[in-house]
N, C-alpha and C positions, 0 to 999 in steps of 0.2 A: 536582611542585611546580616551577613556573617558577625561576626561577635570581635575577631579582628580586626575589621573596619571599623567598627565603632570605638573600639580602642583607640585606633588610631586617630581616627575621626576626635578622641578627645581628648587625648593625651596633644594631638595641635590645639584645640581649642585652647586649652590649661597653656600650654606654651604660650600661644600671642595674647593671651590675656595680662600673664608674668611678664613679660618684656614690653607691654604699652604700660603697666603701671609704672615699672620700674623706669620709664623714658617720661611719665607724664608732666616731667618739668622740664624736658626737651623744646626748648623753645620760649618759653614762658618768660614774661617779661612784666617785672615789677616796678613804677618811679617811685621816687619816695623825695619829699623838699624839706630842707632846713634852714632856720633863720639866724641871724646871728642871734649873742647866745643872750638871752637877759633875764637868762635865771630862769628859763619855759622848765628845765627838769627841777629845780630846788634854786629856792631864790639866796640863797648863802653862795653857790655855784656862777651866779650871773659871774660876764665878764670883768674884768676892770685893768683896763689896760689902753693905750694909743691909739688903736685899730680902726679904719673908720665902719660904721656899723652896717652899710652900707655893702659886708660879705656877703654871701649866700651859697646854698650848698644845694645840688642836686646827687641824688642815687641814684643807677640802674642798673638790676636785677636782670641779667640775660643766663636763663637757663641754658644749658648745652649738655651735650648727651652724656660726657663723664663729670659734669660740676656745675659750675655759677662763673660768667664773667660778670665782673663788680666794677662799674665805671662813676665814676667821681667828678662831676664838672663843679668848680669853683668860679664865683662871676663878682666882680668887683675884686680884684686884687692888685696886693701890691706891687706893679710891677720892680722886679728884682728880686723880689725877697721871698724866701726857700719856705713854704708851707709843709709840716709831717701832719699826715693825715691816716687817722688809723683805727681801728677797733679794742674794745678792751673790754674783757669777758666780765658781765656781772659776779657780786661778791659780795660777801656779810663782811660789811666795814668792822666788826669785831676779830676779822681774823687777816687782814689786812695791817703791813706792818705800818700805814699812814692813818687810817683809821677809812680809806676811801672806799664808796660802797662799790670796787671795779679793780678787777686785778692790774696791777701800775703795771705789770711789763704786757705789752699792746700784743694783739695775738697776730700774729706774722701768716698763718695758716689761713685768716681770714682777708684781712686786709690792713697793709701797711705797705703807705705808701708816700712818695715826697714830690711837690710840683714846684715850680718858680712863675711865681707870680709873672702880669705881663702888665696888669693895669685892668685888663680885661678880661675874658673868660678860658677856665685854661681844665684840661680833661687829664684824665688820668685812670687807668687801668689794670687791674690784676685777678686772674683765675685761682677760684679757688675750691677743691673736692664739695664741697655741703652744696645741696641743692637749692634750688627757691627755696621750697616748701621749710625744709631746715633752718637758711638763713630767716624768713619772714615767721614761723611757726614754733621755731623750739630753741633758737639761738638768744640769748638773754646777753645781750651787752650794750656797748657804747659807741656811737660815732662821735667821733675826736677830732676836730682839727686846730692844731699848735700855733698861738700868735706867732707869727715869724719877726714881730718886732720885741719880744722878749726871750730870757732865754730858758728854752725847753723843759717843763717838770712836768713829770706822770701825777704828780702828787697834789698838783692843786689845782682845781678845776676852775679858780679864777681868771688863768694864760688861757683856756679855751676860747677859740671865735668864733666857734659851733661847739655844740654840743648837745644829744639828741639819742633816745632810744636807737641803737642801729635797724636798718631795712625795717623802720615801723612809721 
């Protein structure tokens, strides 16, 4: 075999080896479930608020060839009333201007998102660049979802009606 050929011959191998890794969350598809909140991260955190406890949170993790779509089903809600739901990047509560262990402004890049309750189960969607593997393996933050019968702070994780390691 010429010496060319074999070049060639490996210089594609080295090619579709790079482009199946680079694709291997193409597809890929993570659940992840949440309870309402009663302090599972830090029991100072549990909820206390209206809400009946009776919330619950699904994740999923759908890999696609340039990112992650991030779908969000909430089941028991209120109908009518406007749920924010979102991420927020872990943080040394020492450098945090509330003292919270999670950066208060929610990361918009990952997910932040708002639904209206129905009574029943209601979905919710947004793409975003980081992969599975990123979201589930090196992304260190928070899934959030905001009492909608109080009114909205990043600051105290007592309004949370979920509240949960994100995509873990």
């Amino acid at each position: 075999m010429k010496l060319s050929n074999i070049f060639t011959l490996s210089l594609g191998l080295v090619l579709a080896i790079g482009v199946s890794s680079c694709n291997k969350d193409n597809k890929r598809v993570e659940d992840f479930s949440y309870s309402f909140n009663t302090g599972q991260v830090a029991a100072a955190y549990a909820y206390d608020g209206d809400h009946p406890s009776t919330l619950g949170a699904t994740m999923q993790l759908v890999g696609e060839k340039d990112g992650t779509m991030i779908s969000v089903t909430l089941s028991n809600t209120v109908n009518g009333e406007m749920y924010n739901i979102h991420a927020h990047d872990a943080a040394d509560a020492a450098t945090t201007p509330n003292g919270t262990p999670y950066d208060e402004t929610p990361n918009a890049a990952l997910f932040t998102q708002m639904l209206t309750g129905t009574g029943g189960a209601v979905t919710v969607s947004q793409k975003t660049t980081m992969t599975v593997t990123e979201i589930t393996e090196t992304y260190e933050g928070f899934f959030v979802v905001h009492d909608p019968l109080q009114p909205i702070t990043t600051v105290d994780p007592t309004t949370y009606v979920i509240l949960g390691s994100f995509a873990r």
